[in-house]
Structure formats: structure tokens, C-alpha cells
MIVO-225907 format. One record per atom (N, C-alpha, C): residue in three letters; x, y, z. Coordinates in steps of 0.1 Angstrom, whole numbers, padded with zeros to 4 digits, always signed. Example, Ala and Ser with C-alpha at 12.3 -4.5 7.8 and 13.67 -1.06 7.14 Angstrom:
2
ALA+0132-0057+0078 ALA+0123-0045+0078 ALA+0132-0033+0078 SER+0128-0022+0071 SER+0137-0011+0071 SER+0129+0000+0079 
END
This chain:
211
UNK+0002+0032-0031 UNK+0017+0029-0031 UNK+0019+0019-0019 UNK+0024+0006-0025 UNK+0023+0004-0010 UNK+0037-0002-0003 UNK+0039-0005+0009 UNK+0053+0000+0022 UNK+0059-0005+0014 UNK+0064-0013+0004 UNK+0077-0018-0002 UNK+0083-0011-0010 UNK+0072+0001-0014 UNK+0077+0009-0027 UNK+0084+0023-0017 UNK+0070+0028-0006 UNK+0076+0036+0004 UNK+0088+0037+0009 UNK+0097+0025+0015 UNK+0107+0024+0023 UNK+0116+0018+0009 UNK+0114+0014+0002 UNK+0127+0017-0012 UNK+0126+0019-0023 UNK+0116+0028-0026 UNK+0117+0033-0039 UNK+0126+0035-0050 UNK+0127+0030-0059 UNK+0138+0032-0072 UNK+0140+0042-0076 UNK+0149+0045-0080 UNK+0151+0065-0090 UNK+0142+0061-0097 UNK+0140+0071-0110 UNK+0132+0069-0118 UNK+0138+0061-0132 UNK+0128+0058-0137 UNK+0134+0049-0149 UNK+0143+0052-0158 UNK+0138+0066-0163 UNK+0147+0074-0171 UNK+0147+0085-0168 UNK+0160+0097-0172 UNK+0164+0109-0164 UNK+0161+0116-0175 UNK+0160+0130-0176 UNK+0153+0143-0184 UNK+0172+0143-0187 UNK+0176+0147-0201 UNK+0189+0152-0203 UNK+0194+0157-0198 UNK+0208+0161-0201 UNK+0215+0176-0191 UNK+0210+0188-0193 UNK+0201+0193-0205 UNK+0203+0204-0202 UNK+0190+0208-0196 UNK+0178+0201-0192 UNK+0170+0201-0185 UNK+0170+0201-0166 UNK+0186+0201-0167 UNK+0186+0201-0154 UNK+0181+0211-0149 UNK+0178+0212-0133 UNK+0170+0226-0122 UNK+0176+0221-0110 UNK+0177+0233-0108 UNK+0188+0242-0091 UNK+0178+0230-0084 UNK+0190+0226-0071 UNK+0186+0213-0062 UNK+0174+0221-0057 UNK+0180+0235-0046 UNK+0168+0249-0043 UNK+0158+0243-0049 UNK+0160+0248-0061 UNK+0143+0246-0070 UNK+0134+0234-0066 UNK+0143+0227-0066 UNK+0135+0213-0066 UNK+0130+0210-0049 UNK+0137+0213-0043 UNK+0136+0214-0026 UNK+0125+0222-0025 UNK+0124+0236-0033 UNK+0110+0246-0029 UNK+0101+0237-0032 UNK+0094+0230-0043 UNK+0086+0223-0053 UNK+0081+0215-0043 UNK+0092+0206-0041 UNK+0090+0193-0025 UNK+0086+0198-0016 UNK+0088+0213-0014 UNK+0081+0216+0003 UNK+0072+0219+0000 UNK+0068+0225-0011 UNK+0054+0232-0010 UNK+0044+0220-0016 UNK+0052+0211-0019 UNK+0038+0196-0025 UNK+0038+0193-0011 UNK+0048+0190-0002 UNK+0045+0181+0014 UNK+0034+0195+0023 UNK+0037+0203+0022 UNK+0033+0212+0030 UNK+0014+0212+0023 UNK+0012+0212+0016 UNK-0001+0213+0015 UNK-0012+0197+0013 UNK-0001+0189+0008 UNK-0011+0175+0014 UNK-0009+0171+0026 UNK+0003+0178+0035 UNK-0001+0180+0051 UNK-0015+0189+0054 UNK-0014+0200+0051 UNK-0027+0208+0053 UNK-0043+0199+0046 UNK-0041+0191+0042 UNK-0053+0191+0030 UNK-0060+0179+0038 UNK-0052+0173+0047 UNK-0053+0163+0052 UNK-0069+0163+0065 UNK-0078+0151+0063 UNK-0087+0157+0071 UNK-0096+0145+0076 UNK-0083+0137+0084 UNK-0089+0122+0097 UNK-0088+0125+0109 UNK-0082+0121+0119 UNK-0080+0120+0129 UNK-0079+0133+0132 UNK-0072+0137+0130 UNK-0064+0152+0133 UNK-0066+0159+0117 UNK-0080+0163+0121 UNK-0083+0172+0104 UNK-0082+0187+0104 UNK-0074+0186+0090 UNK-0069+0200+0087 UNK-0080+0208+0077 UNK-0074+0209+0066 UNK-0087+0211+0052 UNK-0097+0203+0053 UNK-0086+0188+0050 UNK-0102+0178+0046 UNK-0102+0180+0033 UNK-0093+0179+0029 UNK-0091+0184+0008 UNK-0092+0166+0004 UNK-0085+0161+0012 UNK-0082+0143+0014 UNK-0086+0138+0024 UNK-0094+0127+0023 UNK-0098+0117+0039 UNK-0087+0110+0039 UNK-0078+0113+0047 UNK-0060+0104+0050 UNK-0057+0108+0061 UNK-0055+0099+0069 UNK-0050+0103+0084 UNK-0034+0098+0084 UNK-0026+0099+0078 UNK-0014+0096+0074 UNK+0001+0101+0082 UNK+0002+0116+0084 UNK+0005+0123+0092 UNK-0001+0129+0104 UNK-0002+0112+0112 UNK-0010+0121+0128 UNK-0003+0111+0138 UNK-0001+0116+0149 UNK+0006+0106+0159 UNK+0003+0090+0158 UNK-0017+0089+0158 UNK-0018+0078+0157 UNK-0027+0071+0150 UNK-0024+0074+0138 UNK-0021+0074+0126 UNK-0014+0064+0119 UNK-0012+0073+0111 UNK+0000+0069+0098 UNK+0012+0066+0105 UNK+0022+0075+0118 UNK+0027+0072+0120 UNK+0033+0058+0134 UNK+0020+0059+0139 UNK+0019+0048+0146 UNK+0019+0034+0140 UNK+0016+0032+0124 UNK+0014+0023+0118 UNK+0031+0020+0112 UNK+0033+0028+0101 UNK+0048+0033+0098 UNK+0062+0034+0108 UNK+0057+0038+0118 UNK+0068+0034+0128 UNK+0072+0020+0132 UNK+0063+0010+0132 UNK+0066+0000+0133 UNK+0072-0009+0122 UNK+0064-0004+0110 UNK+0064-0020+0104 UNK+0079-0009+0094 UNK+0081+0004+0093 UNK+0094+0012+0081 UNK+0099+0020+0094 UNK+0107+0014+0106 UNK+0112+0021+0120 UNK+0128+0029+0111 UNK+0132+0030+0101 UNK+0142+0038+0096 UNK+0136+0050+0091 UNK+0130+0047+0081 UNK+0121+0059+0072 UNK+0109+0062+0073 UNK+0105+0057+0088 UNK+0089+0062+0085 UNK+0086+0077+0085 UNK+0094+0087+0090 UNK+0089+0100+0086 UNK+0091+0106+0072 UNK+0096+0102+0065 UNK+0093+0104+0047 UNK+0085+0091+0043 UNK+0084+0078+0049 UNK+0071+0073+0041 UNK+0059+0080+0047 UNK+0057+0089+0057 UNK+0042+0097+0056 UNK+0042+0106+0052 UNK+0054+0114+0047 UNK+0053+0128+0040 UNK+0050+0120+0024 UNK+0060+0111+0019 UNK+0052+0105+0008 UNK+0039+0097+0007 UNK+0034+0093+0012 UNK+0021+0088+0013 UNK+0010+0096+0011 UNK+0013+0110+0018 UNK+0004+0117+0018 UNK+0005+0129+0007 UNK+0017+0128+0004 UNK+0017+0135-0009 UNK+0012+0131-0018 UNK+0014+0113-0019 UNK+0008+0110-0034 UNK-0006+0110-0030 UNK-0014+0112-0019 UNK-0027+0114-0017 UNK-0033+0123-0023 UNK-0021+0135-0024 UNK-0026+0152-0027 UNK-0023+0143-0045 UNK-0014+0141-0049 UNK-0016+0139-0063 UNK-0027+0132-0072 UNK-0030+0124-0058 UNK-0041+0111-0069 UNK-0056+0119-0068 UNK-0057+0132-0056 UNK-0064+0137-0058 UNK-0069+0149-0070 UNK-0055+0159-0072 UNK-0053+0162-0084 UNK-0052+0156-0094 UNK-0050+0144-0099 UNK-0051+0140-0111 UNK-0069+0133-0112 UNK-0072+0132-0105 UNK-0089+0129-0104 UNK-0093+0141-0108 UNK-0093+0152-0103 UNK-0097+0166-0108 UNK-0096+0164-0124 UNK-0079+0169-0124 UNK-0079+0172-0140 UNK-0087+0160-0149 UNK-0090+0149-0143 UNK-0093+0136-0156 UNK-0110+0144-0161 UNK-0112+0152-0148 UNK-0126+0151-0156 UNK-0127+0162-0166 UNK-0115+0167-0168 UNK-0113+0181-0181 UNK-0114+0172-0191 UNK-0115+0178-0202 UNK-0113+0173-0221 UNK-0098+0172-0224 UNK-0091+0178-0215 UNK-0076+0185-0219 UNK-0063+0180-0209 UNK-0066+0168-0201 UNK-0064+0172-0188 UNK-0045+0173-0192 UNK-0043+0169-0204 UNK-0026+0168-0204 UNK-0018+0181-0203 UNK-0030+0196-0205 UNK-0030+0206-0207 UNK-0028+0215-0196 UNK-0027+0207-0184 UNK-0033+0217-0172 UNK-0016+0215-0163 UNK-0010+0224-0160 UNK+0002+0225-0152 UNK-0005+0229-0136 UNK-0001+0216-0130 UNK-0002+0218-0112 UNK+0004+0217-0105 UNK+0004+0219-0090 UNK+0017+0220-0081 UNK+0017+0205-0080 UNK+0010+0194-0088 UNK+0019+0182-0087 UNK+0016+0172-0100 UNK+0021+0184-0113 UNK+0019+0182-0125 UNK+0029+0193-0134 UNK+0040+0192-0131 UNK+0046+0200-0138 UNK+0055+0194-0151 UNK+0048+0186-0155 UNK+0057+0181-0164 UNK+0064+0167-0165 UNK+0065+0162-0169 UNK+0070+0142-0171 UNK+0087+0149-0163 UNK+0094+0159-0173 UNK+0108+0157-0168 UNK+0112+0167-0157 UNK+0101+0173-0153 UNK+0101+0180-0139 UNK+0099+0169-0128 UNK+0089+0164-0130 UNK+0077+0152-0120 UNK+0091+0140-0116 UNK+0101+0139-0127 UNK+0109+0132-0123 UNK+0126+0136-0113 UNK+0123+0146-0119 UNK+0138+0152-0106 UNK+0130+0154-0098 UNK+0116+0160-0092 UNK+0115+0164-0082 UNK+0113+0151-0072 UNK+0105+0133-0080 UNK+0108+0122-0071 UNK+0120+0119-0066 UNK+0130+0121-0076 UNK+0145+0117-0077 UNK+0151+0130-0064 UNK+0146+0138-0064 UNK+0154+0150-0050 UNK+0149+0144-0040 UNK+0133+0138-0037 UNK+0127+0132-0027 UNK+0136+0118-0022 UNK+0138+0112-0029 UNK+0144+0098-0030 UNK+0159+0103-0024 UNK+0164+0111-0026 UNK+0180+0113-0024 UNK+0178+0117-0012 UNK+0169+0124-0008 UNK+0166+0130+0004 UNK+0162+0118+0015 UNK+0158+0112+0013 UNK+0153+0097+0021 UNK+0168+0088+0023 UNK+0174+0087+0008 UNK+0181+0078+0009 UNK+0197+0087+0021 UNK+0195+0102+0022 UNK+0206+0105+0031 UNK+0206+0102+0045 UNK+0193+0096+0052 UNK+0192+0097+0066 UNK+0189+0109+0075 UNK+0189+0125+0064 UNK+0187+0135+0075 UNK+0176+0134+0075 UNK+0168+0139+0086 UNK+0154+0138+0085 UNK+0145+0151+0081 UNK+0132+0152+0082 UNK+0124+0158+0068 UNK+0129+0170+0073 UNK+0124+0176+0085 UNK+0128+0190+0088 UNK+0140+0200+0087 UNK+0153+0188+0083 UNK+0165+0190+0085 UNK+0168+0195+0068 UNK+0164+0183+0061 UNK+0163+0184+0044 UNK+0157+0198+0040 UNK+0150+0195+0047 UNK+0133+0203+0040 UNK+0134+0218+0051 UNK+0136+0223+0053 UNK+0136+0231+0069 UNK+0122+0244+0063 UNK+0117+0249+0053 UNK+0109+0251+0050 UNK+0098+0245+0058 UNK+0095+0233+0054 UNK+0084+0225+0064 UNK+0079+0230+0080 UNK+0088+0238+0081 UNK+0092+0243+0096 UNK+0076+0252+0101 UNK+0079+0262+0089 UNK+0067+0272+0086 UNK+0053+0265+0086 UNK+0050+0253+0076 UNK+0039+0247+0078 UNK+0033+0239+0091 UNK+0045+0231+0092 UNK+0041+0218+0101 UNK+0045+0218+0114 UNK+0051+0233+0117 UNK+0058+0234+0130 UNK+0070+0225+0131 UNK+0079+0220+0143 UNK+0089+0210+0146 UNK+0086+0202+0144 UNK+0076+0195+0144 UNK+0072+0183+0141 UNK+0063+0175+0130 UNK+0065+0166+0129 UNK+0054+0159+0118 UNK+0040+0162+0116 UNK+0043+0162+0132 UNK+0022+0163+0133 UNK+0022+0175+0145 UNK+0023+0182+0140 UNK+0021+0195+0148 UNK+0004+0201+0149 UNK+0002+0210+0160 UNK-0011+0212+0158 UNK-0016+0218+0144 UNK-0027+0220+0137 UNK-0036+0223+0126 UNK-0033+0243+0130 UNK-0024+0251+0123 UNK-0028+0262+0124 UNK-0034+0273+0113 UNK-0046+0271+0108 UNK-0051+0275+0097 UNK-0043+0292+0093 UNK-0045+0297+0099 UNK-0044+0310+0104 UNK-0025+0311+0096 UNK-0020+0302+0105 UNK-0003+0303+0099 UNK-0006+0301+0087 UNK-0013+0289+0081 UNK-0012+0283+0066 UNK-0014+0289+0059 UNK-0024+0299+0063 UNK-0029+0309+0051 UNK-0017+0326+0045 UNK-0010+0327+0060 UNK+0000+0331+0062 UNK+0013+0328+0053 UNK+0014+0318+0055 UNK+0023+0307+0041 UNK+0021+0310+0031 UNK+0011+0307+0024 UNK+0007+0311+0012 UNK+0006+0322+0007 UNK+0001+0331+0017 UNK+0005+0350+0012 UNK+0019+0349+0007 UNK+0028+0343+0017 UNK+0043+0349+0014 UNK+0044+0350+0002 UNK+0037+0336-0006 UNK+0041+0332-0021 UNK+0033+0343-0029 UNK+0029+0355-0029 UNK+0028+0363-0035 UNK+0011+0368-0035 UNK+0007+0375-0043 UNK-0011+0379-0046 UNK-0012+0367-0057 UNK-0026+0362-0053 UNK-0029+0351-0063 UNK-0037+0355-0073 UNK-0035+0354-0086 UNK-0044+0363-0095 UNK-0049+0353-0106 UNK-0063+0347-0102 UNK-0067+0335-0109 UNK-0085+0339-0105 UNK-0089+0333-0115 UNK-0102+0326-0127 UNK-0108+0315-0123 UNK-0119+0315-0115 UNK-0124+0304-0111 UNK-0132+0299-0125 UNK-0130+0288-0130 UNK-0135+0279-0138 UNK-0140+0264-0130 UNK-0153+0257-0139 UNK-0158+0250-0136 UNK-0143+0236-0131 UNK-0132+0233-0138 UNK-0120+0226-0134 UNK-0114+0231-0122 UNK-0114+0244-0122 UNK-0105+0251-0107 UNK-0103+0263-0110 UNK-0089+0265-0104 UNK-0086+0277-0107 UNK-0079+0286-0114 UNK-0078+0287-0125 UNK-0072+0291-0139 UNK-0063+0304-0129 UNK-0054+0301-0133 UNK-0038+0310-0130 UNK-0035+0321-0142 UNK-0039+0335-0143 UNK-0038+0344-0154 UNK-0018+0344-0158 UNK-0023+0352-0170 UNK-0004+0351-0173 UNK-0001+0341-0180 UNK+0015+0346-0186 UNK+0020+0337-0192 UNK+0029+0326-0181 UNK+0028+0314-0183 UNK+0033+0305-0175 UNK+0043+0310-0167 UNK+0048+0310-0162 UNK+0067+0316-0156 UNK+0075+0304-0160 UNK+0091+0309-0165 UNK+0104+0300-0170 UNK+0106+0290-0164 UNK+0109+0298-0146 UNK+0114+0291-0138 UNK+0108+0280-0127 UNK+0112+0271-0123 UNK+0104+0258-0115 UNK+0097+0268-0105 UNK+0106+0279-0100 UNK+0103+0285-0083 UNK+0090+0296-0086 UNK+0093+0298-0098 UNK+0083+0313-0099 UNK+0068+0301-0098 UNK+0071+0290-0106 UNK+0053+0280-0113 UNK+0051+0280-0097 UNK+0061+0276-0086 UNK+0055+0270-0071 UNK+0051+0281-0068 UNK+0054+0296-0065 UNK+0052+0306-0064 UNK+0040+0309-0067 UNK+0032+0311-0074 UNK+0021+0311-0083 UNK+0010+0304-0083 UNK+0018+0287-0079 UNK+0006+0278-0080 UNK-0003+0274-0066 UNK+0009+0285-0052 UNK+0008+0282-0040 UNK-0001+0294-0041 UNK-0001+0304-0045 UNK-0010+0323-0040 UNK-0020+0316-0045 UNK-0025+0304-0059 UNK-0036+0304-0060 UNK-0049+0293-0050 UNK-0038+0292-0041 UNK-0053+0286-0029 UNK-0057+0293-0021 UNK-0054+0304-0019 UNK-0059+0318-0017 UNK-0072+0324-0021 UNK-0083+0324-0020 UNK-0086+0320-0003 UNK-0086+0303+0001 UNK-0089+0303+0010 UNK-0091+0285+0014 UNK-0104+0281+0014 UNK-0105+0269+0004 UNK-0119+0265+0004 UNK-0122+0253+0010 UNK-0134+0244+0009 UNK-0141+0235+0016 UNK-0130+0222+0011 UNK-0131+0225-0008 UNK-0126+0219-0014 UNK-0115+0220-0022 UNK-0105+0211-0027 UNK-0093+0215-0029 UNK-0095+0224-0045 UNK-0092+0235-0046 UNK-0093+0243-0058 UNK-0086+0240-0066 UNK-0074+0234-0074 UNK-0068+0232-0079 UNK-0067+0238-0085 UNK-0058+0250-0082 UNK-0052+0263-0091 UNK-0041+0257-0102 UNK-0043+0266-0111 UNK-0035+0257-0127 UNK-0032+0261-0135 UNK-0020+0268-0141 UNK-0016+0268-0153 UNK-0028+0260-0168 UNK-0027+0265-0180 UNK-0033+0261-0188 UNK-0028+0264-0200 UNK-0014+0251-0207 UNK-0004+0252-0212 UNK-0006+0249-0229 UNK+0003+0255-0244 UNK-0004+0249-0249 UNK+0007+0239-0254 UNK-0006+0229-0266 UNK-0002+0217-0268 UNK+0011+0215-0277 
END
């Protein structure tokens, strides 16, 4: 992605109908828990997982770069930056399945989900409050700040809250038992217990939907 698209991104091209709408909440849990784990996953300067080689969210860094050349928005162009990091990394996963259209992830839920949840990101940016203020979830992950210290121990803590994770390791990742859940909050719910435990490598816990 690069700083032009960062600091003014367009809504999306076309919007999911009315009656596909979902609770702003919903879409705000979805966004914290996509930013909160391609902050953890992160693993340069200031390495966390190491799920992604991206130094993007670190003092000096991503935002030492970003601060200068996007001085309005550079704290959501590193929360997005490094989110679409976590995505391009999950969609590299799924490509090497037979099925990959088949696999629901915490940053694959669907064309007309994928698009309100940019479109909440985007509104979120375009208000001026800043991430912690929007987002105040984030609080739990990333401490007060952007680049707070790495605390594994809390993160894992995080992810309990979202429930017992009850998944199937498969040669793709982590197969998520059950029938999918209705709602946006229960799939984040679910899709967060399954990185539980924490591994070397990003597990990509997953629904597996049918055609």
C-alpha cells in the first residue's frame, strides 16, 4: 500500500445493501482485534511474535518514517500498514489451500463484511480522534501507546478473555470446530481463542465455510 493510499484512502467502491448492515460495536471489535494482533505479530526492531518481518509500529520505525512525510494521520497509517501486513500474510497462507475461497479468517470474513469493516477504519481516520480514543480496546493490547513495550504474558491474557479455543490443527492451520457463529462478534471471538497457544508461526485459525 503505498503513503498516498495510507493518508487518503477512498471508501470502498461499492457498499453491501441495507440489510447487511452490522452494529458500528461489531465492526470496531473486528478492527481491534485485526490491529491488535498484526501489532503483536510484528517482529523488527522491537520484536514481538515475529508472525511478520515489519517494523512499522516502533518508535523508530514506521513511525519515525510516517511522522514526517503523513504528520496528521500517521498513527492510523501504522495501525493500517501493519494490518494489511497481517492480511497479506494470511492470504499467502490460505493461497496454498485447494479451497482458499472457503476458509473464513480474522481478516477474511467475507467481500461484504471486508468492506464495512475498511469503511469503519476509514471513518475512523477521517474523524481526527486518535486510535486509542476510537479504538480504546487497543488499550489492553498495546498499552497507551502505539508502541508500547512487547507484553507476551498480557497478550496471551487477551486472547483468553475471548473465550476456550476449540480447534484442529490441519496441515493449512487451525480448523475452528462448530458451526460458524451468525454474528460478526461471536466469528472475532472464536477466531481470537484460536491462537491459543502462541506459536513460532502465525497459525491461522479458520472457519471452513461451505460453497
Amino acid at each position: 500500500m503505498s503513503l498516498l493510499e495510507l493518508d487518503n484512502a477512498a471508501a470502498p467502491h461499492s457498499r453491501p445493501g441495507p440489510g447487511a448492515a452490522v452494529a458500528a460495536s461489531d465492526l470496531d471489535l473486528a478492527l481491534t482485534a485485526q490491529i491488535a494482533v498484526a501489532w503483536a505479530g510484528e517482529g523488527g526492531e522491537e520484536p514481538r511474535l515475529g508472525w511478520w518481518q515489519t517494523d512499522l509500529v516502533s518508535e523508530f520505525g514506521g513511525e519515525d518514517l510516517l511522522r514526517r512525510l503523513l504528520p496528521r494521520t500517521y498513527p492510523w497509517a501504522m495501525l493500517q500498514a501493519v494490518r494489511q501486513a497481517a492480511r497479506r500474510k494470511d492470504e499467502e497462507l490460505r493461497a496454498k489451500t485447494s479451497d482458499p475461497d472457503q476458509l473464513l479468517t480474522l481478516y477474511r470474513f467475507g467481500f461484504e463484511l471486508d468492506e464495512q469493516i475498511d469503511e469503519r477504519l476509514q471513518t475512523h481516520k477521517r474523524s481526527g480522534r486518535p486510535p486509542h480514543e476510537a479504538l480504546p480496546g487497543l488499550k489492553e493490547v498495546l498499552g497507551s501507546t502505539l508502541h508500547g513495550p512487547w507484553d507476551g504474558d498480557q497478550f496471551s491474557l487477551w486472547i483468553g478473555a475471548h473465550g476456550p479455543g476449540q480447534a484442529e490443527a490441519t496441515p493449512t492451520g487451525r480448523l475452528l470446530k462448530g458451526v460458524v457463529p451468525a454474528g460478526l462478534d461471536r466469528k472475532v471471538a472464536q477466531l481470537v481463542a484460536g491462537l491459543a497457544p502462541l506459536a513460532d508461526r502465525y497459525p491461522l485459525p479458520h472457519f471452513r465455510v461451505k460453497p
